[in-house]
C-alpha positions in Angstrom: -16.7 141.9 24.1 -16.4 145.2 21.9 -13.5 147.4 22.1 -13.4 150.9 20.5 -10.4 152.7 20.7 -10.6 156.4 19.7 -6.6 157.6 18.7 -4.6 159.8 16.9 -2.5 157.1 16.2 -4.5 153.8 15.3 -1.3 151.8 14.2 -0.4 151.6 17.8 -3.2 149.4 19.3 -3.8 147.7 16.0 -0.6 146.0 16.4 -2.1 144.6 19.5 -5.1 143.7 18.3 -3.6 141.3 15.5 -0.7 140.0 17.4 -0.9 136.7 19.9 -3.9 135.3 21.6 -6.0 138.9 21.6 -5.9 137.9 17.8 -6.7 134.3 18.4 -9.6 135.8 20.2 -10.8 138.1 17.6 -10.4 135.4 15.0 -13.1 133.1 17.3 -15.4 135.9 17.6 -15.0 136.4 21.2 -13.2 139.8 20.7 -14.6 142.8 18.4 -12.7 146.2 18.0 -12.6 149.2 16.1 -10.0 152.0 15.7 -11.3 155.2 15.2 -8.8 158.1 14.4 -10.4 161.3 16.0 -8.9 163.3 12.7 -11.3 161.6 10.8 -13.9 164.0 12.7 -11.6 167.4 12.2 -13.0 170.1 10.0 -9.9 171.8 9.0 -7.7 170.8 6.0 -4.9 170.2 8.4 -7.1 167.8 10.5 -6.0 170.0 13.6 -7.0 168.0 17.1 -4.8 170.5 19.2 -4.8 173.8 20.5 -3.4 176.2 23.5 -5.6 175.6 26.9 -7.2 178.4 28.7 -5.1 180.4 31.1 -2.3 181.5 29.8 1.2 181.1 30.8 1.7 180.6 34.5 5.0 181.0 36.4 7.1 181.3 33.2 5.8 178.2 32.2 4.2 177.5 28.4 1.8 174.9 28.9 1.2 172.3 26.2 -1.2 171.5 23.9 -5.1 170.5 24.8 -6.8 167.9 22.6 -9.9 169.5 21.1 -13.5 168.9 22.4 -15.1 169.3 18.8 -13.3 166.1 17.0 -13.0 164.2 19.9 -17.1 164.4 21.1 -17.8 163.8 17.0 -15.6 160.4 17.1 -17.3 159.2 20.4 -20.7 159.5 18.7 -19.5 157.9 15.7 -19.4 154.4 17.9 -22.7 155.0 19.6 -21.5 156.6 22.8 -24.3 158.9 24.4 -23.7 161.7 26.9 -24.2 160.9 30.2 -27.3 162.8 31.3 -28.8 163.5 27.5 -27.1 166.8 27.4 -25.2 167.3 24.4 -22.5 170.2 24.1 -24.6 173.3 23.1 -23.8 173.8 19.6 -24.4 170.3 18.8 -28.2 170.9 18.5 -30.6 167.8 20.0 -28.9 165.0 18.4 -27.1 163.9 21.3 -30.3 164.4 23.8 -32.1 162.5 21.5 -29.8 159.6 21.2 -29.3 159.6 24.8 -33.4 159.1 25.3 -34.0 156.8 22.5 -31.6 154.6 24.0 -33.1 154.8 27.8 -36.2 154.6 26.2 -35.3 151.4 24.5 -33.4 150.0 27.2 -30.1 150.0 26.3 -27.2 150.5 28.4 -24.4 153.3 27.6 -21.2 152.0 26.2 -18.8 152.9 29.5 -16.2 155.3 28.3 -12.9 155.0 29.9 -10.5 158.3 29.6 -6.4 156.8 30.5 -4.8 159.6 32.6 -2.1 159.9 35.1 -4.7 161.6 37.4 -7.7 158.6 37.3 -8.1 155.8 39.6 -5.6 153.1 39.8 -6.2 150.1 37.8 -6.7 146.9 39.4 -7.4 143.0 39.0 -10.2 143.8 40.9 -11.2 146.9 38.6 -10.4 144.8 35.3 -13.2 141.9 36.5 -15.6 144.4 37.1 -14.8 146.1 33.4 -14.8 142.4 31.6 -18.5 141.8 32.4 -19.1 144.7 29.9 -20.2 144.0 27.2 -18.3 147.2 25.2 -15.9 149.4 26.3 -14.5 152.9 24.8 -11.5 154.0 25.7 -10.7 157.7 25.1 -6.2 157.8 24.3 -5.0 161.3 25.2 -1.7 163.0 24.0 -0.5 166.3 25.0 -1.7 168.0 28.1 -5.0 165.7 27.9 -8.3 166.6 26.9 -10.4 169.4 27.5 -12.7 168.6 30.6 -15.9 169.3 29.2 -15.9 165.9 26.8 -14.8 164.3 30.1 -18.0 166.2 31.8 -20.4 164.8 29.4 -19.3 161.5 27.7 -16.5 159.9 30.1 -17.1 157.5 33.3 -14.4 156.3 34.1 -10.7 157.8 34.3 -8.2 155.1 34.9 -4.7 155.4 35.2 -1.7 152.7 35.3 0.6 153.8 37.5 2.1 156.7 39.1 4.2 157.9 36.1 3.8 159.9 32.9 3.4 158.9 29.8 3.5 160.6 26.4 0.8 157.9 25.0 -2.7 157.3 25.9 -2.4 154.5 23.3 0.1 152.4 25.1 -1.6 153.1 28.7 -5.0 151.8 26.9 -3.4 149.1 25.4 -2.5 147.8 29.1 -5.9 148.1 30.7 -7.2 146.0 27.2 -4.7 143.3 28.0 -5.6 143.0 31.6 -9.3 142.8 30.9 -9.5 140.9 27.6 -7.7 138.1 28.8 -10.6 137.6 32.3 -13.2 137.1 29.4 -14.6 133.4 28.8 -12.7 131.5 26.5 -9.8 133.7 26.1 -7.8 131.6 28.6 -9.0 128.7 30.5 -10.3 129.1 34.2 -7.2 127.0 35.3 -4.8 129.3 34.1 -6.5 132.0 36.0 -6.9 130.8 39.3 -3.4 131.2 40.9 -2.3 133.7 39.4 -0.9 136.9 40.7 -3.9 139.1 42.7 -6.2 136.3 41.9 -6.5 136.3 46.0 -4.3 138.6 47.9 -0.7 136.8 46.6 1.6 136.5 44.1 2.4 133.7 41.7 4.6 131.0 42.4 7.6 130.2 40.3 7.7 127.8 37.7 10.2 125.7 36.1 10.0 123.7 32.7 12.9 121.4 30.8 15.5 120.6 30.9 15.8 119.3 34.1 19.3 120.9 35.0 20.0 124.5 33.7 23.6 125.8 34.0 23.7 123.4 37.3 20.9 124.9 38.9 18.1 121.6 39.2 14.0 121.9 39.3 12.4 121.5 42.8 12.5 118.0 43.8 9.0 118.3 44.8 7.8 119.0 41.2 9.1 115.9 40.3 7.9 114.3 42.9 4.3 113.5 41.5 2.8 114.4 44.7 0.1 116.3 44.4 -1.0 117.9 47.5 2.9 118.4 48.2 2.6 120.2 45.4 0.4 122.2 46.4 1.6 123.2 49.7 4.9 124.0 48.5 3.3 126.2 45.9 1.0 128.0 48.4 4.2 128.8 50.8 6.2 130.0 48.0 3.3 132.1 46.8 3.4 133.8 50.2 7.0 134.0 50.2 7.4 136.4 47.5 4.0 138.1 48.6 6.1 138.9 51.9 9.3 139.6 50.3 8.1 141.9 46.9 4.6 143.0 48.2 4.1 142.6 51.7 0.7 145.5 51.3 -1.1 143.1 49.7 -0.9 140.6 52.9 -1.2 143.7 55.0 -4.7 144.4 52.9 -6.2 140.9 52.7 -5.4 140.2 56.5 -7.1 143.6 57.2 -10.1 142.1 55.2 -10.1 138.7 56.5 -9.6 137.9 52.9 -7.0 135.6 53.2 -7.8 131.7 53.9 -7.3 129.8 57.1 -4.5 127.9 55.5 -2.8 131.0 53.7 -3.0 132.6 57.3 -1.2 129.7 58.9 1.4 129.4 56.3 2.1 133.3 56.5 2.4 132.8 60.5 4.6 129.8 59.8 7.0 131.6 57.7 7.0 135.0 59.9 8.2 132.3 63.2 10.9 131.5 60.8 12.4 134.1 59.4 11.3 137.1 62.2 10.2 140.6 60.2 12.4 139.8 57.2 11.5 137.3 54.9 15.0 137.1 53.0 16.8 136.0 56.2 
């Protein structure tokens, strides 16, 4: 997997990319990136990536700056990106229609831009599987007021956001979507690892426990100790949906609506409802 990140700020993503096991991964080969500052691709002596966006003030209110279309379409060509439909902005001349033809012509796919916003879809486990079977990924990092809507016109398919909040850096909100897909790719982490965790189907992790023993009085689950497997199992499966119930009861709500959740998961959930009534915490 190739990652290109397009920033005004490189040194924020490159601390990712050479920290932990996303540098493990890029020392095995199974990770590629590259950083791209989009002032690299200004023409002006003060490398100026910012301006005023149409309209004017509204309401009293000044708006902020817009990140330039210019410097920012010029950095996504410099990592191969294509437009979308061959049609390059107008005063680009045929280079981007041309690139965009070659490469259906040859037979090779676009990279898939991803734009980070506050206004794109939500991100999801299911959303990062789908992006981790691409084989590169671009991911535009906005600042300011965002970017003017023409690059996102031609060059950008997806925009993804990470929650409902604002944030001042497109570099950090990129930096999260890279750590949620990255990871789903073969031989980052093992398939064990990934199996039960949280989403993985509908539920939320179970809790762990590791030494010592005893902590400050409180003891480990005598069935971890127990060496039991399928106990260990079953306790692991009801405490999954325990907190599912308690912290995220939606996610039941969707996966019963779906018939996602298993016959066993079902009767567990019914089990625990008998219990404890409508609340959980009783």
């Amino acid at each position: 997997m190739q990652f290109h990140v397009l920033t005004l700020f490189p040194e924020i993503p490159r601390a990712f990319f050479e920290s932990s096991i996303m540098a493990k991964a890029v020392d095995r080969g199974i990770i590629a990136y590259t950083l791209v500052n989009i002032r690299d691709f200004a023409y002006d002596r003060h490398k100026t990536c910012d301006d005023k966006p149409y309209g004017g003030v509204l309401g009293g209110k000044v708006p902020g700056m817009l990140m330039l279309p210019e410097p920012l379409s010029l950095a996504l060509e410099s990592v191969g990106v294509v437009p979308k439909n061959g049609n390059a902005a107008a005063d680009s001349g045929e280079t981007g229609r041309d690139e965009a033809l070659t490469a259906r012509a040859e037979g090779r796919a676009r990279k898939r831009v991803i734009y980070v916003t506050p206004s794109g879809k939500p991100l999801t486990q299911r959303l990062a599987g789908e992006l981790a079977r691409e084989s590169e990924l671009v991911f535009v990092c906005g600042r300011y007021e965002g970017i003017d809507q023409r690059v996102i016109d031609t060059y950008v398919d997806d925009e993804i956001s990470i929650g409902d909040y604002v944030m001042s850096s497109g570099e950090l909100a990129a930096t999260v979507i890279i750590d949620t897909v990255y990871r789903l790719i073969d031989g980052v982490i093992s398939r064990e690892s990934l199996e039960e965790e949280s989403f993985s189907d509908g539920l939320l992790e179970y809790p762990q426990y590791t030494r010592p023993e005893i902590f400050r009085g409180m003891s480990v689950p005598e069935v971890l100790l127990s060496g039991h497997h399928e106990l260990i199992r079953r306790w692991r499966l009801r405490k999954r949906v325990e907190k599912t119930l308690a912290v995220r009861p939606d996610l039941l709500e969707k996966a019963r609506a779906s018939g996602s959740l298993s016959k066993e998961t079902e009767k567990t959930l019914k089990e625990i409802e008998n219990e404890h009534g409508s609340n959980p915490h009783d």
